[in-house]
ZAMIDREN-509197 format. One record per residue (C-alpha): x, y, z; residue in one letter. Coordinates in nm, 2 decimals. Last residue first. Layout:
<rec><xx>X</xx><yy>Y</yy><zz>Z</zz><rest>a</rest></rec>
...
// end
This chain:
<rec><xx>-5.56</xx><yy>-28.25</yy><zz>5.31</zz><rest>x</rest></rec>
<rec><xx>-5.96</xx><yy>-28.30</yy><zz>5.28</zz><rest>x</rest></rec>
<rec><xx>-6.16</xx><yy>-28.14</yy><zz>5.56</zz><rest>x</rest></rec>
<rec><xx>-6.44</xx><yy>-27.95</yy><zz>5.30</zz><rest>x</rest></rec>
<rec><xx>-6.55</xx><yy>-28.28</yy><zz>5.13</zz><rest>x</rest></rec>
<rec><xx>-6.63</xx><yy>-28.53</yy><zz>5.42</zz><rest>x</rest></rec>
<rec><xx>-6.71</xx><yy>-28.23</yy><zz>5.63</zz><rest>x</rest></rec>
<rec><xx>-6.99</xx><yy>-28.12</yy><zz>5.42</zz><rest>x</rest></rec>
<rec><xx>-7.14</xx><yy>-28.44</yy><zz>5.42</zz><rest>x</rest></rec>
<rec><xx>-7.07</xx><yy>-28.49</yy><zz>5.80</zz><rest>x</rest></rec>
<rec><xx>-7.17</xx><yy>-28.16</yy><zz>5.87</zz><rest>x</rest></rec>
<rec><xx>-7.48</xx><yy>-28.16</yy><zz>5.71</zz><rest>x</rest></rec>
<rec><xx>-7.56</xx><yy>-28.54</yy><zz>5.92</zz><rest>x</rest></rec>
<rec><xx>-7.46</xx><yy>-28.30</yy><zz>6.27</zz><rest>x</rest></rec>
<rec><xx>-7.68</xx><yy>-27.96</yy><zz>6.17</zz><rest>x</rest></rec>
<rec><xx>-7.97</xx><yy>-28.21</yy><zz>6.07</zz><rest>x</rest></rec>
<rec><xx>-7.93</xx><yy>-28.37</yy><zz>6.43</zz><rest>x</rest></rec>
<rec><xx>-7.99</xx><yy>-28.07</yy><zz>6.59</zz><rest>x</rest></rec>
<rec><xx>-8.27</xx><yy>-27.95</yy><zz>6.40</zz><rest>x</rest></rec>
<rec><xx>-8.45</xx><yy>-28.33</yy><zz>6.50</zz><rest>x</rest></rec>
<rec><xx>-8.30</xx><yy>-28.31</yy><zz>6.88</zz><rest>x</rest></rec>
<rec><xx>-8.45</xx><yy>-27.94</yy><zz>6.91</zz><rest>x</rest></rec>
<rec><xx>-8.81</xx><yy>-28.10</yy><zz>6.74</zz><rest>x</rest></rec>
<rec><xx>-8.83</xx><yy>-28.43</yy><zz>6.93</zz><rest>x</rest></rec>
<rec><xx>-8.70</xx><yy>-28.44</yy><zz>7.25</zz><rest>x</rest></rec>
<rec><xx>-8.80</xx><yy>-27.99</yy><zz>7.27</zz><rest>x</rest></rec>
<rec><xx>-9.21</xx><yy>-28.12</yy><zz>7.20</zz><rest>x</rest></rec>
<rec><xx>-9.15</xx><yy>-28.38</yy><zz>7.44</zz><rest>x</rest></rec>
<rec><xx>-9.02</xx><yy>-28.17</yy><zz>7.68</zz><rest>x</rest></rec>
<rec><xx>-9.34</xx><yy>-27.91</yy><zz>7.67</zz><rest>x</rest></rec>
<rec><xx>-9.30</xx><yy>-27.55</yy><zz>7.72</zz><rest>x</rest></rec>
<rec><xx>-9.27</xx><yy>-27.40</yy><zz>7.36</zz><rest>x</rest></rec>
<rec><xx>-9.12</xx><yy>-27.03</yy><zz>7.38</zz><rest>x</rest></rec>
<rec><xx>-8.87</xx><yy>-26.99</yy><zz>7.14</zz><rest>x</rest></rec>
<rec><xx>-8.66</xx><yy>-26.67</yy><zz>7.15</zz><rest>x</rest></rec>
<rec><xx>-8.37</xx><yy>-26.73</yy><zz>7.38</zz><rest>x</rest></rec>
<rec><xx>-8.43</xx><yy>-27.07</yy><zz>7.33</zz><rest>x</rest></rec>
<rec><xx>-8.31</xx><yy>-26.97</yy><zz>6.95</zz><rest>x</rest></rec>
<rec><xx>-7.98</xx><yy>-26.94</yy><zz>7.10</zz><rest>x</rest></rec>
<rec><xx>-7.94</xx><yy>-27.28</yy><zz>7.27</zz><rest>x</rest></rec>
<rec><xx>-8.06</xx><yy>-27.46</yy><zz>6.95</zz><rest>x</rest></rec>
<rec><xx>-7.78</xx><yy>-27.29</yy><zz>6.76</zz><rest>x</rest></rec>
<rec><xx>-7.54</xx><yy>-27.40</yy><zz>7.01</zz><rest>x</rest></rec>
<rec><xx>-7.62</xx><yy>-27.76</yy><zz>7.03</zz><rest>x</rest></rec>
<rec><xx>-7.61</xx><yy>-27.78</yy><zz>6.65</zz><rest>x</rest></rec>
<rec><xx>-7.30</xx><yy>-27.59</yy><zz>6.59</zz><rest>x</rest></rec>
<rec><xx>-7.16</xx><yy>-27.87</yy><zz>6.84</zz><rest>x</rest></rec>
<rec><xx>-7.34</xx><yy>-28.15</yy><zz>6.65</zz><rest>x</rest></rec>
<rec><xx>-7.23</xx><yy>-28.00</yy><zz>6.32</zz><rest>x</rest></rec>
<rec><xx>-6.87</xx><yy>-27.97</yy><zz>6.44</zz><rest>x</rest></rec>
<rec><xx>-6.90</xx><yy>-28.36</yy><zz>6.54</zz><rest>x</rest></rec>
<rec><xx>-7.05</xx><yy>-28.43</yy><zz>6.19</zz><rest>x</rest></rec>
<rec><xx>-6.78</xx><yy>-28.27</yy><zz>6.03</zz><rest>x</rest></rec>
<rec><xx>-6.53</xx><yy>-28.46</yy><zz>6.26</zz><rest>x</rest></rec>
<rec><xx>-6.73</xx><yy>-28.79</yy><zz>6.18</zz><rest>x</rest></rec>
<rec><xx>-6.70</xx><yy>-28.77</yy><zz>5.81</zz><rest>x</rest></rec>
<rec><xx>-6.31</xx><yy>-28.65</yy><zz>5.82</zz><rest>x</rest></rec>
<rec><xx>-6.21</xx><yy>-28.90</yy><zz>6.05</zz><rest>x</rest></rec>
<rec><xx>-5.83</xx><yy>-28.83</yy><zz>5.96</zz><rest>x</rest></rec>
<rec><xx>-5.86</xx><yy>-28.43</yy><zz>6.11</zz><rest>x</rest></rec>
<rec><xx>-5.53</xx><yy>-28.24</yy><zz>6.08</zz><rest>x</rest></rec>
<rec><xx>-5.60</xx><yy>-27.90</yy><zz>6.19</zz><rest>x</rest></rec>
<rec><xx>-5.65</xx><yy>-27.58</yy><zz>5.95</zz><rest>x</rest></rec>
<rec><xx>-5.95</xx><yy>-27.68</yy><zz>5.80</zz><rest>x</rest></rec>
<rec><xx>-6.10</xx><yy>-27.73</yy><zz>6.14</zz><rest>x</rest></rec>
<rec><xx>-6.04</xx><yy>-27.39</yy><zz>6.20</zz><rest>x</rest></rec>
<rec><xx>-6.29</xx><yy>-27.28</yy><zz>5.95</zz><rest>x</rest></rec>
<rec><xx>-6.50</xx><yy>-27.54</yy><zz>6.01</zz><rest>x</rest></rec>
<rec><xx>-6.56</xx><yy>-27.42</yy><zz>6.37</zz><rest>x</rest></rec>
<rec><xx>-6.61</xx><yy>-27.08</yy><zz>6.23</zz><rest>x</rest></rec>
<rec><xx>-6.88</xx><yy>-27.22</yy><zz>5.99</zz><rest>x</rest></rec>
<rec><xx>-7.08</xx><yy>-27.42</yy><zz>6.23</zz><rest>x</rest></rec>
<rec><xx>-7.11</xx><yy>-27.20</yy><zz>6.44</zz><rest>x</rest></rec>
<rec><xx>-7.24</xx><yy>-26.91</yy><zz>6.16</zz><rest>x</rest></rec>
<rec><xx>-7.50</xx><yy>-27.16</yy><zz>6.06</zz><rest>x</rest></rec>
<rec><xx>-7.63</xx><yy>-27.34</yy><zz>6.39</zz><rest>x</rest></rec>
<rec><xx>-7.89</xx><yy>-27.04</yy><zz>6.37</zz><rest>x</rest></rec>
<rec><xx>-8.01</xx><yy>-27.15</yy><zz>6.01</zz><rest>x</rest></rec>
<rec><xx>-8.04</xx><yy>-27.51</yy><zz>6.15</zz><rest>x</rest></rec>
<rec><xx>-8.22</xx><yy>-27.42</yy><zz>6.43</zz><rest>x</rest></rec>
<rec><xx>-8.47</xx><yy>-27.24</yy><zz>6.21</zz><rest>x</rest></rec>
<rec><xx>-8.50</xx><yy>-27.55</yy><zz>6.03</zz><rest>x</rest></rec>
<rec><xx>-8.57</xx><yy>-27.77</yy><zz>6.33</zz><rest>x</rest></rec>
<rec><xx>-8.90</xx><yy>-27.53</yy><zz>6.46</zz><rest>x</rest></rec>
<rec><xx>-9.00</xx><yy>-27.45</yy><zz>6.17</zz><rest>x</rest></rec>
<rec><xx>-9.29</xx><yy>-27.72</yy><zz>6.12</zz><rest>x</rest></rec>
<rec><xx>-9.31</xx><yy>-27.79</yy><zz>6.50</zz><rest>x</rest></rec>
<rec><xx>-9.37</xx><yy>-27.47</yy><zz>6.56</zz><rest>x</rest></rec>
<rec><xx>-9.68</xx><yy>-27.42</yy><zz>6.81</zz><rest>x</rest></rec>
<rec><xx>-9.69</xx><yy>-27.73</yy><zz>6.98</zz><rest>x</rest></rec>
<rec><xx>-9.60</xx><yy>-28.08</yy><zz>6.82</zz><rest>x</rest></rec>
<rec><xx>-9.54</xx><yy>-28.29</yy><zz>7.11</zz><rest>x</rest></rec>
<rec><xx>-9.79</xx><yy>-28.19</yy><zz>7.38</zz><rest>x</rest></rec>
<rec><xx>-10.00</xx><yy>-28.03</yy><zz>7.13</zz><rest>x</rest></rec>
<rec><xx>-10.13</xx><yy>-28.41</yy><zz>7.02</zz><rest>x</rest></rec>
<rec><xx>-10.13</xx><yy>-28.49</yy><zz>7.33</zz><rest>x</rest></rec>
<rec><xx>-10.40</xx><yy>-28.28</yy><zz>7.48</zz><rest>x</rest></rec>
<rec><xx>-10.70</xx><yy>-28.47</yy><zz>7.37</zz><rest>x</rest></rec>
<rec><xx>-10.56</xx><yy>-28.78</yy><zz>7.52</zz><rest>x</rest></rec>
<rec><xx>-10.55</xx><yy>-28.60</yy><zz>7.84</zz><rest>x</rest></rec>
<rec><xx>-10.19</xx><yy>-28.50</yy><zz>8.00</zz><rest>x</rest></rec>
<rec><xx>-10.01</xx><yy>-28.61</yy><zz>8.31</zz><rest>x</rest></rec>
<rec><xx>-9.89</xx><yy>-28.97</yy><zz>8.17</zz><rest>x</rest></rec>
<rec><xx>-9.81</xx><yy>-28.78</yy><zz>7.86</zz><rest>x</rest></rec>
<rec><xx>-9.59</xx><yy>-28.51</yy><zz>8.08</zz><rest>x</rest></rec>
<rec><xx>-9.38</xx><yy>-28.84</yy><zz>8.27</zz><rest>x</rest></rec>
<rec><xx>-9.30</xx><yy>-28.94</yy><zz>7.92</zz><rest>x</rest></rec>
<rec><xx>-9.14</xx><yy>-28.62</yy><zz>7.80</zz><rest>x</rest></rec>
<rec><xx>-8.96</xx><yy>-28.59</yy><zz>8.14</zz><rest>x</rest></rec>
<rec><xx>-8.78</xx><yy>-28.93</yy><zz>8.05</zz><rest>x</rest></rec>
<rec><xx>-8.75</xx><yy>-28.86</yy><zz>7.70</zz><rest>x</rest></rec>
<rec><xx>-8.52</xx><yy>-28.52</yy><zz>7.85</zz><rest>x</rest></rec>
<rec><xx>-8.31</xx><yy>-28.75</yy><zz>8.07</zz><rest>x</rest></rec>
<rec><xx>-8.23</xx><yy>-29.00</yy><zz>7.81</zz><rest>x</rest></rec>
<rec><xx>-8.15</xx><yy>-28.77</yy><zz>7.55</zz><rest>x</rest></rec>
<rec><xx>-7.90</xx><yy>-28.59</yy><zz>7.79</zz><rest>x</rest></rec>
<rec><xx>-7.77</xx><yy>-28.94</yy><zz>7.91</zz><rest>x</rest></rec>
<rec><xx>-7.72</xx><yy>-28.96</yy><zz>7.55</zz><rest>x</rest></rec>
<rec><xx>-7.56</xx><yy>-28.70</yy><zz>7.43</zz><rest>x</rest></rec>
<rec><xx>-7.33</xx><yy>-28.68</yy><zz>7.77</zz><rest>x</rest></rec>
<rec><xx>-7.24</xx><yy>-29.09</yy><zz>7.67</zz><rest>x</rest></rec>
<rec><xx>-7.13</xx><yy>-28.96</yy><zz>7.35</zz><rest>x</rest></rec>
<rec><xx>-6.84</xx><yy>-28.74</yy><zz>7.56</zz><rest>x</rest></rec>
<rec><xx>-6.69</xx><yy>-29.09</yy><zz>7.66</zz><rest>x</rest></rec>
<rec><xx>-6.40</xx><yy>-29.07</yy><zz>7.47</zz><rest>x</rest></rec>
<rec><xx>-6.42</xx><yy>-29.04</yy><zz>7.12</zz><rest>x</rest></rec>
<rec><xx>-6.08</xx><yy>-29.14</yy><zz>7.02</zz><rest>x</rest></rec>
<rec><xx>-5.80</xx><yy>-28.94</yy><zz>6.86</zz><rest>x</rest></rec>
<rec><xx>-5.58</xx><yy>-29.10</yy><zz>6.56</zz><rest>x</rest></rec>
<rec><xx>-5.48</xx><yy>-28.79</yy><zz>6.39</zz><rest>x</rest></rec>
<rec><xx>-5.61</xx><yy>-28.48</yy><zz>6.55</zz><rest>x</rest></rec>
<rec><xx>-5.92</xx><yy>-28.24</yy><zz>6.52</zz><rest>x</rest></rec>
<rec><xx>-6.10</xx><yy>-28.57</yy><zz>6.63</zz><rest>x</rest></rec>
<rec><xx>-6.07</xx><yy>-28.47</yy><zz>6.98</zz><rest>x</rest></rec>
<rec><xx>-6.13</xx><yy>-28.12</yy><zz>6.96</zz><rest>x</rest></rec>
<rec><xx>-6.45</xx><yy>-28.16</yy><zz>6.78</zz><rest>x</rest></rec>
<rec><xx>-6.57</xx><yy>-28.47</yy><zz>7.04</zz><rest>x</rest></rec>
<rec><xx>-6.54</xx><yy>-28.22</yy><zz>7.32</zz><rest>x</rest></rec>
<rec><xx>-6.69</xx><yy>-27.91</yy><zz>7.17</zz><rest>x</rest></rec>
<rec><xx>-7.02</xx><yy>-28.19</yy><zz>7.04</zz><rest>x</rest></rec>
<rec><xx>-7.03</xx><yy>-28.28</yy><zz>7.41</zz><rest>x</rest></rec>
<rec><xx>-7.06</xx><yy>-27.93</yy><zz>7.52</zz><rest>x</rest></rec>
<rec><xx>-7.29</xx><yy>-27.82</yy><zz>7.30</zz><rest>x</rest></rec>
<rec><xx>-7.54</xx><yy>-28.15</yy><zz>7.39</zz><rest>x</rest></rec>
<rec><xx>-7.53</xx><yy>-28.00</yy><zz>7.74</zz><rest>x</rest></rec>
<rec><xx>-7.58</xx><yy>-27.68</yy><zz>7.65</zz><rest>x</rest></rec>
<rec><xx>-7.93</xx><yy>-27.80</yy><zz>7.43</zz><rest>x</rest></rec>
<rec><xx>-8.05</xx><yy>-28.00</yy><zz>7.75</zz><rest>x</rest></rec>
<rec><xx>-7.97</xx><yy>-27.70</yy><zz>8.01</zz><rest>x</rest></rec>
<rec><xx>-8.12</xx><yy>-27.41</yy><zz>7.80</zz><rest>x</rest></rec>
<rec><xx>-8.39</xx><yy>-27.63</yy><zz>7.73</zz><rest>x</rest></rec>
<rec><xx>-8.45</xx><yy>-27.75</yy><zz>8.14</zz><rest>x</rest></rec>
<rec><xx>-8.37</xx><yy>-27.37</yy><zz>8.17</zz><rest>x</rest></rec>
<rec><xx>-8.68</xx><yy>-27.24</yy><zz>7.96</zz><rest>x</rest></rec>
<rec><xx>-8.93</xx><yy>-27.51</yy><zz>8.10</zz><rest>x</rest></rec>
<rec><xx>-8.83</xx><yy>-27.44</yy><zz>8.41</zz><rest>x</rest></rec>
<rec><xx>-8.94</xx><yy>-27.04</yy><zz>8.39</zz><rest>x</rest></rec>
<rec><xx>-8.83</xx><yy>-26.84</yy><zz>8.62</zz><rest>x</rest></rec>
<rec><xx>-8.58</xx><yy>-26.66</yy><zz>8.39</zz><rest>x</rest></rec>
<rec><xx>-8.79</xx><yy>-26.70</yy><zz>8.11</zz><rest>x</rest></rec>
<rec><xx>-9.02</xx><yy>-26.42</yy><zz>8.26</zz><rest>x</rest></rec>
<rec><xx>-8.73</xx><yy>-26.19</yy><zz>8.30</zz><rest>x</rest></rec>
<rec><xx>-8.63</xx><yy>-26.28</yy><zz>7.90</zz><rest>x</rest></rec>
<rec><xx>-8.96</xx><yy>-26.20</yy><zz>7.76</zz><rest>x</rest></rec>
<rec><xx>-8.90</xx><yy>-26.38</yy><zz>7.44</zz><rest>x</rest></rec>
<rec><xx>-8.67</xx><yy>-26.17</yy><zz>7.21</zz><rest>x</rest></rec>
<rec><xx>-8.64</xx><yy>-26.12</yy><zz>6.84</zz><rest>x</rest></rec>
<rec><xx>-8.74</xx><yy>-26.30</yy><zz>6.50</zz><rest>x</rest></rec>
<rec><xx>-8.53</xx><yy>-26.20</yy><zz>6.25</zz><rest>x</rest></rec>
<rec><xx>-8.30</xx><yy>-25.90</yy><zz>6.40</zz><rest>x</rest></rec>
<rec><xx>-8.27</xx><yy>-26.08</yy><zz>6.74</zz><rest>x</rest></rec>
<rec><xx>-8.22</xx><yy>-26.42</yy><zz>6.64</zz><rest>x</rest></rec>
<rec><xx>-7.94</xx><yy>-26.28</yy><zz>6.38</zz><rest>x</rest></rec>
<rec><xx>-7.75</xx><yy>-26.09</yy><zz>6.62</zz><rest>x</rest></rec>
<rec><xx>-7.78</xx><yy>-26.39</yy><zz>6.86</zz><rest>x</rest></rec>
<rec><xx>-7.63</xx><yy>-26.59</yy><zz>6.60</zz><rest>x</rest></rec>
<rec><xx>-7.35</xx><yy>-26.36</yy><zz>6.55</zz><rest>x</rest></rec>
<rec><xx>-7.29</xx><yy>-26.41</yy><zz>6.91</zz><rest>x</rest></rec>
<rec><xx>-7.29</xx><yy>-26.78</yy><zz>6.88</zz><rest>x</rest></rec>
<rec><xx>-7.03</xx><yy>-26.78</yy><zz>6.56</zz><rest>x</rest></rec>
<rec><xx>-6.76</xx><yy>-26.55</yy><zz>6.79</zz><rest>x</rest></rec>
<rec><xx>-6.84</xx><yy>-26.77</yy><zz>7.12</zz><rest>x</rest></rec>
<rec><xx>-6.83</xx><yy>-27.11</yy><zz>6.89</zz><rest>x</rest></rec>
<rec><xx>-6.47</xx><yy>-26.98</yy><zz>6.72</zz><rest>x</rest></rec>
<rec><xx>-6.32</xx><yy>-26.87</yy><zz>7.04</zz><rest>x</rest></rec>
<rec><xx>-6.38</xx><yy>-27.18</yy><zz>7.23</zz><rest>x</rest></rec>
<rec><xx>-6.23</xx><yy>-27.40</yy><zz>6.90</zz><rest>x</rest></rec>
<rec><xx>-5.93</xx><yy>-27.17</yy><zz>6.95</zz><rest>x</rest></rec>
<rec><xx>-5.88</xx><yy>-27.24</yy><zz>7.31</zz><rest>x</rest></rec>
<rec><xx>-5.94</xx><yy>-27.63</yy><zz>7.25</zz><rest>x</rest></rec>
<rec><xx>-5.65</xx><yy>-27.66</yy><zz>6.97</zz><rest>x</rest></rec>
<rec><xx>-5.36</xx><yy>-27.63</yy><zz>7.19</zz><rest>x</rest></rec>
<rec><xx>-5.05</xx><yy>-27.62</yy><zz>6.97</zz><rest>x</rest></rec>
<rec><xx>-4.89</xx><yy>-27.92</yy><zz>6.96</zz><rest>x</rest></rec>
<rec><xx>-4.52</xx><yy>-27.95</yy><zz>7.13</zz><rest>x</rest></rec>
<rec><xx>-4.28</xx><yy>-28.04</yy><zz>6.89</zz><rest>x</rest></rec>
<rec><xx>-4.06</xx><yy>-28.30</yy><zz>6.99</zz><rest>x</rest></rec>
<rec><xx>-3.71</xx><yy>-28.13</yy><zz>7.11</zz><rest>x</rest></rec>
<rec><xx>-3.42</xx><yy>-28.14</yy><zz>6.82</zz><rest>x</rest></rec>
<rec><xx>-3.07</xx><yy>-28.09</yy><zz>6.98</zz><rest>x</rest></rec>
<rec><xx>-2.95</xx><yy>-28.43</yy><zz>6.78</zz><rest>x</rest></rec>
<rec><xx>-3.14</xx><yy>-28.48</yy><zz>6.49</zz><rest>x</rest></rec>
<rec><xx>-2.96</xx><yy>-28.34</yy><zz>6.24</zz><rest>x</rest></rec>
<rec><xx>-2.63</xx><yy>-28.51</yy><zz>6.37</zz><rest>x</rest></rec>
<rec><xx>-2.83</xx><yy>-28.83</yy><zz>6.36</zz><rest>x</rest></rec>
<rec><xx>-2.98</xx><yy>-28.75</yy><zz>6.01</zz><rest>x</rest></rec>
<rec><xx>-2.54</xx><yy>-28.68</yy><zz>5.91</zz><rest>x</rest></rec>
<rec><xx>-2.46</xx><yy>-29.00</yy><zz>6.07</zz><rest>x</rest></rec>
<rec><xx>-2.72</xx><yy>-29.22</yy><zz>5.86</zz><rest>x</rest></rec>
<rec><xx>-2.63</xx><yy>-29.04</yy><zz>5.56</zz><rest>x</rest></rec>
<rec><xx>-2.27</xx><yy>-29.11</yy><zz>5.56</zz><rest>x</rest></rec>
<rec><xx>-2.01</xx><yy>-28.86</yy><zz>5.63</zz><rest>x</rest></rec>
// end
């Protein structure tokens, strides 16, 4: 028998292999990392007032921006868990997100005194504010690497930095639960800035950790 008939004879009742769904498992990872998050928040620093956040905009236009930014980051993640995947259009999300929020931060300076400004972007924690959203993003970041390490990402910068971005946008949304700035423009600048540090770790880490 020559080779050629004996491959086709090997080859003939073989199905293509159907993937195994990756989005399920990424979902798993983020809920298991978030809730140790929220175990850390609330041993470190605790909990704002949460029935008085409730009715507060400010806490749900940062709930909504840093979800938002989450989401996109889960969607980019599972694309580029796989050979060849595109982005898609889940960068647009970032930045319409981005977009939206500078566009409240600009309508709050045109409501705000020139002696007021200066709070209305730095607030209370501007100096922690971004690393204490990178220590939150920790444990996401972490369980989404985890499983990362066990798919088959090419783009091994970008798929780190797309886990960081979704650690990111998860560990921002947790320490809302605790933080208690108001202002837009102090959440454009200071939750985009910790978020964006968990995204540029993740690609250095990524670059190393996601080898084959």
């Amino acid at each position: 028998m020559k080779t050629d008939e004996l491959i086709g004879l090997l080859a003939k009742d073989t199905a293509p292999a159907t993937p195994k769904p990756f989005a399920p498992g990424l979902l798993g990872a983020a809920v298991v990392g978030a809730l140790i998050s929220a175990l850390v928040l609330i041993a470190w620093l605790g909990l704002r007032p949460m029935g008085a956040a409730m009715h507060s905009p400010p806490f749900w236009m940062k709930t909504v921006y840093t979800a938002l930014i989450a989401v996109a980051g889960f969607m980019i993640t599972a694309r580029l868990a796989r050979p060849g995947a595109r982005l898609g259009w889940a960068p647009w999300i970032v930045a319409a997100a981005v977009a939206w929020l500078a566009m409240l931060a600009m309508m709050e300076m045109r409501r705000t005194p020139a002696s007021g400004m200066s709070h209305l972007w730095l607030g209370w924690t501007w100096k922690i504010c971004a690393l204490r959203i990178l220590a939150l993003s920790t444990p996401v970041f972490v369980a989404v690497l985890w499983l990362l390490r066990r798919m088959a990402p090419t783009r091994l910068a970008l798929a780190g930095a797309a886990a960081g971005l979704f650690a990111g946008g998860v560990g921002a949304t947790v320490y809302g639960l605790y933080c208690e700035e108001t202002a837009a423009a102090f959440v454009v600048v200071w939750y985009s800035l910790g978020i964006a540090a968990c995204a540029a770790l993740g690609a250095v880490i990524g670059k190393r950790l996601l080898r084959w």
